[in-house]
Each structure stands twice: as C-alpha cells, then as structure tokens.
MARDREN-467326 format. One record per residue (C-alpha): residue number from 1; residue in one letter; x, y, z. Coordinates in steps of 0.5 Angstrom, whole numbers, always signed. Layout:
<pts>
     n   res       u       v       w
   NUM     A       X       Y       Z
...
</pts>
This chain:
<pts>
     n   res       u       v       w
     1     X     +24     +23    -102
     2     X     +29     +25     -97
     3     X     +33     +22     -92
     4     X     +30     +26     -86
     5     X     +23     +25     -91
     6     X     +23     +17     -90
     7     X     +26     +18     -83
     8     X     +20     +23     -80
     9     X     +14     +18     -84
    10     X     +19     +11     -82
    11     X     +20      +9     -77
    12     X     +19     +15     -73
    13     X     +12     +14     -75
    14     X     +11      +7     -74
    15     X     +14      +8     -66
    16     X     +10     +14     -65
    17     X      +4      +9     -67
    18     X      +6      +4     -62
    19     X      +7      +9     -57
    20     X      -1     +11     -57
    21     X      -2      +5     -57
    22     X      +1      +2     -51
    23     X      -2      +9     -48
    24     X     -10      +6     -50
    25     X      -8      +0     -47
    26     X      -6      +3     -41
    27     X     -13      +6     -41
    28     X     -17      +0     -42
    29     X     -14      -3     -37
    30     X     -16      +3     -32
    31     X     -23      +3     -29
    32     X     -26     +10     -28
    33     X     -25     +13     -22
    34     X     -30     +13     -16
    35     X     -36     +18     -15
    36     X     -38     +18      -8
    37     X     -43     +21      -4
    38     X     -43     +24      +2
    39     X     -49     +24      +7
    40     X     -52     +32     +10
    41     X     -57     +31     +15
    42     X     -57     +38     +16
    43     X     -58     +40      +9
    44     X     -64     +37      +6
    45     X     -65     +37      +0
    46     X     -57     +38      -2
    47     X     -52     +33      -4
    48     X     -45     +32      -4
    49     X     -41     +28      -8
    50     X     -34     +27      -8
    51     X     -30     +24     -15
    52     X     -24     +20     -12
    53     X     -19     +22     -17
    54     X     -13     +19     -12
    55     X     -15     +11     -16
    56     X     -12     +12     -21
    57     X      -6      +9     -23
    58     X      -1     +14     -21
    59     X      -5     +16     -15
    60     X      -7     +23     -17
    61     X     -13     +28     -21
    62     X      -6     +29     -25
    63     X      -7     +22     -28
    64     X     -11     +24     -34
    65     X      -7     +31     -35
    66     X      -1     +27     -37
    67     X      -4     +21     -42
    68     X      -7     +28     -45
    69     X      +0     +31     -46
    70     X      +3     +26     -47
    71     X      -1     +24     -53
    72     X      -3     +32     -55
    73     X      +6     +32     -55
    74     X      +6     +25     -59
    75     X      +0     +27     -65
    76     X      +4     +34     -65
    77     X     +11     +30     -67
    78     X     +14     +33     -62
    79     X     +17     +26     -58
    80     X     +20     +22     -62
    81     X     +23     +15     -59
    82     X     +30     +18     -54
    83     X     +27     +24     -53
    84     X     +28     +27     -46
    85     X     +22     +29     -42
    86     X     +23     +35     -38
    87     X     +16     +38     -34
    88     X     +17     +44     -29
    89     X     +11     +41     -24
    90     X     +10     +42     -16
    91     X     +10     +34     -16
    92     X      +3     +30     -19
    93     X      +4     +32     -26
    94     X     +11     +30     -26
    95     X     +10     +23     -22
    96     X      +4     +21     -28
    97     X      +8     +24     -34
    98     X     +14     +19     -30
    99     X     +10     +14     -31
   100     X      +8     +15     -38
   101     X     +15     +16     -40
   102     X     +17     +10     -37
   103     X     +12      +6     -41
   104     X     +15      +9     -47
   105     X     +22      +8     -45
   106     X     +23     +15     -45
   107     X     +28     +19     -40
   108     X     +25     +24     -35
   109     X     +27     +30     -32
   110     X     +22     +34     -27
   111     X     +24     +41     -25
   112     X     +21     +42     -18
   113     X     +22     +47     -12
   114     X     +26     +44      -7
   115     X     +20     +44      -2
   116     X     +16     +39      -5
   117     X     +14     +33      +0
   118     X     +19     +28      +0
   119     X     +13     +22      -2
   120     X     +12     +25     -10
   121     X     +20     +25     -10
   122     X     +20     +18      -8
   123     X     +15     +17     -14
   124     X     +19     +20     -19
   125     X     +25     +16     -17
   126     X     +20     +10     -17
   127     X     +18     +11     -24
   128     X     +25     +12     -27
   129     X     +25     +19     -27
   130     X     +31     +24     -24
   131     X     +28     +31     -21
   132     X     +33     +37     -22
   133     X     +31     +43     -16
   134     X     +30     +49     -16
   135     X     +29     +55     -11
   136     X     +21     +57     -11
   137     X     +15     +55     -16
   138     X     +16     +61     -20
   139     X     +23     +59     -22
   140     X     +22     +52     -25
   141     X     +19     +55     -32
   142     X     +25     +58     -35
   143     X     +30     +52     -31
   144     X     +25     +47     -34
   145     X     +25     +51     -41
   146     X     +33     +51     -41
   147     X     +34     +44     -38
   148     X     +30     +41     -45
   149     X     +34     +45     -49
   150     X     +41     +44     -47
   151     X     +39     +36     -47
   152     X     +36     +36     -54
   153     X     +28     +34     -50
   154     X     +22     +37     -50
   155     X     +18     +41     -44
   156     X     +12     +39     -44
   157     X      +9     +46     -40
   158     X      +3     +43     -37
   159     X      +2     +50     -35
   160     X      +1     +53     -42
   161     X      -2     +46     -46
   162     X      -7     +43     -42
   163     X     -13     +47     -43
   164     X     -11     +45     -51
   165     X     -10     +38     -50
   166     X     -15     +35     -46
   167     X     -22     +33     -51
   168     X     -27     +39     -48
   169     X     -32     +36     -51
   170     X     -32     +28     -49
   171     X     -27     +23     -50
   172     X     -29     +20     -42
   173     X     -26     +27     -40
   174     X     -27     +29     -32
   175     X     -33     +33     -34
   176     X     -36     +27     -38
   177     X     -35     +22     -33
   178     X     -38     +26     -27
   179     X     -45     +27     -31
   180     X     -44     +20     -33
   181     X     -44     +17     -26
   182     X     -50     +23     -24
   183     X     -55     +19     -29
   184     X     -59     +16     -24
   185     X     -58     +20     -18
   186     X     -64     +25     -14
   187     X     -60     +30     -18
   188     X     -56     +28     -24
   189     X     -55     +35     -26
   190     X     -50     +39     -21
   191     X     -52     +45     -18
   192     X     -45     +47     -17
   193     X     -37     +44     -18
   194     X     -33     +46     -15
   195     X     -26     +45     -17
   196     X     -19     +48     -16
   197     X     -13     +50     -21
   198     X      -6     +49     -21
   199     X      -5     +49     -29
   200     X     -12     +51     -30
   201     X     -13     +45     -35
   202     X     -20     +41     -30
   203     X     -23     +48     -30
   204     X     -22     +49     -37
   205     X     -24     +42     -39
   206     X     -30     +42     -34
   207     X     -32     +50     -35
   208     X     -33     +49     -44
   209     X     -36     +42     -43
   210     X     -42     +46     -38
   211     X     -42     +51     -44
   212     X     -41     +45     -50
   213     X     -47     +41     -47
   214     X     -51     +46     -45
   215     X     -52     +45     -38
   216     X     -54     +50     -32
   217     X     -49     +47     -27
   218     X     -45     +53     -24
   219     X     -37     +52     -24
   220     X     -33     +56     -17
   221     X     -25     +56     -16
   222     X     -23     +53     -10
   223     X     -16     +57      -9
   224     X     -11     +57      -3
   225     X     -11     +64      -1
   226     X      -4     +66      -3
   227     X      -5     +64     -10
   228     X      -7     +70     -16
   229     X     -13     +67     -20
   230     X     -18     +68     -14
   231     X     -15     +76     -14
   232     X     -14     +76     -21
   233     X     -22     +74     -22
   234     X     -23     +80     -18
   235     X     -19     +85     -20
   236     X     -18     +83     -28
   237     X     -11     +87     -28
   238     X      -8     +83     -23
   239     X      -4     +77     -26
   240     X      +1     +76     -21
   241     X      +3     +76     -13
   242     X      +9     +76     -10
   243     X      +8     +73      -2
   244     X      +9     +67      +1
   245     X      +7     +62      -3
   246     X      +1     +56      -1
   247     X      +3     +50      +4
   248     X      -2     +46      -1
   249     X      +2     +42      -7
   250     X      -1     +42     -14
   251     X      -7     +49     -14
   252     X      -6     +56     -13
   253     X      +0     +59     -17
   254     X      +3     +66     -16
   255     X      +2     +68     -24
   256     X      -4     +67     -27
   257     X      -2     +61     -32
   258     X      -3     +60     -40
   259     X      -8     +55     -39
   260     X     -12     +59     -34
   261     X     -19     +61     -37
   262     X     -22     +66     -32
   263     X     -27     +66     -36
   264     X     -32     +60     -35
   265     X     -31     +60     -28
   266     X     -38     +62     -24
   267     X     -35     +64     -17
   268     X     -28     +63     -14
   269     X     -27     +62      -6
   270     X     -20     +64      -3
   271     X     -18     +58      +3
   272     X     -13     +59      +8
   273     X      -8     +53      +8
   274     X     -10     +51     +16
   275     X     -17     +51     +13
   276     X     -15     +47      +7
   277     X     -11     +42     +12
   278     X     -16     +41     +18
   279     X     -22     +41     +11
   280     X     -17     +34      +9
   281     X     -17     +31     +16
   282     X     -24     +31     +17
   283     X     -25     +29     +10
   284     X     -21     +23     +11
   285     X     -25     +21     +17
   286     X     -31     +21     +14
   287     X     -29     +17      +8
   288     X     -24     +13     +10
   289     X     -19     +14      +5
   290     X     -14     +19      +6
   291     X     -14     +25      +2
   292     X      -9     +30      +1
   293     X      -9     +39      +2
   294     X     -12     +41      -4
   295     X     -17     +36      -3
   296     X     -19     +40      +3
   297     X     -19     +46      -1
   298     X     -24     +44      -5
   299     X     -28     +41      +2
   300     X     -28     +47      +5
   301     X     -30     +52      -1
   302     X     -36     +47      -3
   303     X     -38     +47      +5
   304     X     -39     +55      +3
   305     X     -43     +54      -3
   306     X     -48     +48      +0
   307     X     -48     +54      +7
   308     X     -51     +59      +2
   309     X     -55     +54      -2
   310     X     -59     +51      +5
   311     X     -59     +59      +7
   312     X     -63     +60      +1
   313     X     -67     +55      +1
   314     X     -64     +52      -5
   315     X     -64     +45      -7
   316     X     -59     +41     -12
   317     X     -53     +37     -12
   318     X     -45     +39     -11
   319     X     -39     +35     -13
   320     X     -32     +36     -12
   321     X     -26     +32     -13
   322     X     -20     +29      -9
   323     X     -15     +30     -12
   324     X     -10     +26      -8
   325     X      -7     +21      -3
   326     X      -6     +25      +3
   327     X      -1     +19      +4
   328     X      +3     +24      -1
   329     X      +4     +28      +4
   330     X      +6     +24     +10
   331     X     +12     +28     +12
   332     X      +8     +35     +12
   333     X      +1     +36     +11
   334     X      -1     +29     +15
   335     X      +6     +31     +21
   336     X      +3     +35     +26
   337     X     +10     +36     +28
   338     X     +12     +40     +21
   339     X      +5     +43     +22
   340     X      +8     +46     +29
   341     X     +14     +48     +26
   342     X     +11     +53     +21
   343     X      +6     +56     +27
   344     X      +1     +52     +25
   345     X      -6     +49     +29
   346     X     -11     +46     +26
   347     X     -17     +45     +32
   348     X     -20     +51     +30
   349     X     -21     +50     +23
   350     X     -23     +42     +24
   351     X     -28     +44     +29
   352     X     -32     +49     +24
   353     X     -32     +43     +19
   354     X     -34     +39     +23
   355     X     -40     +44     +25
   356     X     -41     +45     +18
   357     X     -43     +37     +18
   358     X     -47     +37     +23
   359     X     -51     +44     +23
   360     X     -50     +45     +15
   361     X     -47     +52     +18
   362     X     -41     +55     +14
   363     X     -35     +53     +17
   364     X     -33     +61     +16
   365     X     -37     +61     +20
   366     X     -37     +57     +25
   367     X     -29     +58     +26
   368     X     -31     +66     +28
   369     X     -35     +63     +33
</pts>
C-alpha cells in the first residue's frame, strides 16, 4: 500500500469517522420541529398547518440541508480534516453549514451578495465563519467556485447537491416528519404543501417522498415574483430572467438551479415581495413567534390554494413551512423605515391577509377590492 493509500484509509478515515459522529450526536440532541395548526373559522372543513422549521439549532428550514451536505460531502471524500469550507449562500445556508463546520473544526468562507441582511452576517461571524461579498446573487456561484479553488477547499454548491443529498425516501427527512406529526389529526393526509424553492432540495425531497409513498397530496411552489421557477414552469424555455432580483432571502433565483425539478411540482403561484412581507407580519401575529419573508410567501400562496378549495366545496388539510425567524431581518423586512425606503407600503397587502383569516377570501382578492 502507498503513502496516499494508507493516508486516505488512515487517519483520513478515522477523522471522517469522528465527524459523522459528532454530526449524529448533534442530531439526537435536537427534538424535531414543531407542527402547528392555524384556526379557519371561515373555512370549514379546511385546515392549516404550519411546520416551524425557525426551532432548529441554527434557526432556520436550511438546518436540515447543511447536515445533508455536509455528511453527502463527508461520505463522497470529498472533506477531509483542514478542509476550507466555501458555499455561495443568500445567508441561511451559510449560517447552518458555519455551525457544521465549526463543529468540526473546519475553516468556513460564504460568498454572499452584499445585500444580505446584517443579522445572517452576525450569524456566520458568530460561528466562526468569514463572508466574502459579491455584487448581485448571480455572481456568487463562479466567486465561491473560484474562492475553493484557490484556497485548496471544497464548495459545497447547495444549489447543485441538495436534491442528490438529502434521503427522499425517509431518514426523518422534512416530508417523513409532516406525515408523521399529521398521523393522528382530521385529515393526516394533506391536500396540499405548499412550499418554496431557493436551491429546490425541499420540493425535490417532499415532491419524490409524495410519489415514493404513494400519496394523493398535491405539491405547489410559492415563488417571489422576480424569481424564474414560477415562468419556467409556465413556459419550459425560460431558464433564466434578468430583472430586479426579490427583497425576499432564501427563495426565488434568477436561474432555474441544478437541484430544481419542475417536474414534481403540482402548481406554482407567483407573490409580490410587499405581499410576502404583509403575509409575515400577519403570520407573526397570529402565532406569536416572528416569522421571516419567505414565510409570508408560502402564507400567502397557501391562503390561494385554501381560497380556491372553500370555493369549491373542497375539503382537506394545508401545510406550510416557516422558514425562519423574522428576527434575521430586523434590519429590513421587519424595519418599516427600509421598507419606506424602497417604496414600500404594506397596509394594503396586511389587510387582505387579514380578510382571508376572517372570511376565507383569497387575499388577491381582497387586495383588488
């Protein structure tokens, strides 16, 4: 056996060993996330659920994504003890993958727009990480692939790995653990989820678990307006769009990603970012708990679908996500002075969320009249 032969099955082994380990005993120190259910009185027979995925120990849905990259990375070789971590991220990511790599002892870089709120920076920095910024999300893929390479580490590429590295088929993965807390409820079986997509990895996951286990629920996209996935799944050719890019972190991309699989998803409904937001607020106050932008999106989108269920005499149970903490976004999304900033009034779209709770009217709707 050669040097590299007996250094490769050595001790390079033994530490990736430890680091799955150390990984798997963060795991079962960490209860599962919370399913909550949101009254309608206006539209019986139909319930809502939200799956708060802000309890995680990073705080965010994008907790599950990094445990998969990191151990899809681990079990590939491809991290080996000293190695550089890079990711190009709109922050959640790189705020859980920090976390990761701390754990492990590992150097952490994100490359991120310089636009990202302030709160995920202080994340990162807190877990050890550096972030190196970029002008614009469509520059941060070939910044973070050439930052890995000239450090000697590794890009994760969220954005290509995580539909690969997630379980589909179980492991307690996001779609096993909404059936699994629906078991005993009215309707355990959902009618619809209704999610969004930034790297696509949650639809991917939850769209093939629908198919694997047979199950009649429907899977619809909630996308910021400014985002492609939603006109790519209208129009097959269209792969990329080059306007303003969304005010909401973490969903929507201008490109249609490696990981994104327009083909299991049932529905897509496109959102304003003034909608998403107002959608957040109103959520926040209903749960108590503060909810984040791309929360709202997913509110406002499963506010539609319920609409045109009640409309049609449809019963069934929703379920959502909150992604993250509006806590993240203090600085802006939550600052009604940014918002006046950038134009931004949100009366109207709070008002028609609050019609929708109220009288089981599409918040569309509502905001027309």
């Amino acid at each position: 056996m050669s040097e590299a032969e007996e250094h490769r099955g050595g001790p390079d082994r033994a530490w990736i060993a430890q680091a799955i380990e150390a990984i798997e005993a963060d795991v079962n120190r960490s209860a599962d996330t919370h399913l909550l259910r949101l009254p309608l009185p206006a539209c019986p027979g139909i319930s809502l659920y939200v799956k708060d995925e802000s309890t995680h120990p990073t705080g965010s849905l994008k907790h599950r994504l990094a445990r998969s990259l990191f151990l899809y990375a681990l079990c590939s070789g491809r991290i080996g003890p000293g190695t550089t971590i890079v990711e190009s991220s709109s922050g959640s990511t790189a705020v859980s993958e920090a976390y990761f790599a701390r754990m492990l002892g590992l150097p952490f870089v994100a490359v991120m727009p310089r636009t990202t709120s302030a709160e995920k920076v202080a994340q990162i920095a807190r877990y050890g990480g550096r972030c190196h910024f970029v002008d614009g999300p469509g520059a941060v893929y070939a910044e973070a692939e050439r930052l890995a390479a000239s450090l000697g580490g590794h890009y994760m590429d969220q954005f290509t790995y995580a539909e690969r590295a997630t379980d589909w088929r179980g492991n307690n993965n996001i779609a096993e653990s909404i059936f699994a807390q629906m078991a005993r409820e009215p309707q355990p079986v959902p009618a619809w989820i209704v999610v969004g997509a930034g790297t696509g990895g949650t639809s991917a996951t939850i769209g093939r678990f629908l198919r694997y286990r047979r199950l009649p629920t429907r899977l619809c996209l909630a996308d910021p307006s400014a985002s492609v996935f939603h006109r790519h799944l209208a129009d097959p050719s269209v792969c990329t769009t080059n306007g303003p890019s969304s005010l909401i972190e973490g969903i929507g991309r201008g490109r249609c990603e490696p990981s994104f699989l327009p083909e299991i998803i049932d529905r897509a409904e496109a959102v304003s970012d003034p909608a998403s937001l107002a959608a957040a607020r109103v959520l926040s106050d209903r749960l108590g708990r503060s909810c984040g932008g791309s929360t709202g999106t997913n509110l406002w989108a499963a506010a539609r679908v319920i609409a045109g269920m009640a409309a049609a005499g449809e019963t069934g149970s929703v379920v959502t996500l909150l992604c993250d903490s509006g806590e993240r976004y203090r600085s802006t999304h939550a600052d009604d002075a940014w918002l006046a900033g950038r134009g931004i009034v949100l009366d109207r779209e709070i008002a028609a969320v609050e019609a929708f709770f109220a009288h089981g009217t599409s918040p569309d709707a509502a905001q027309a009249g």
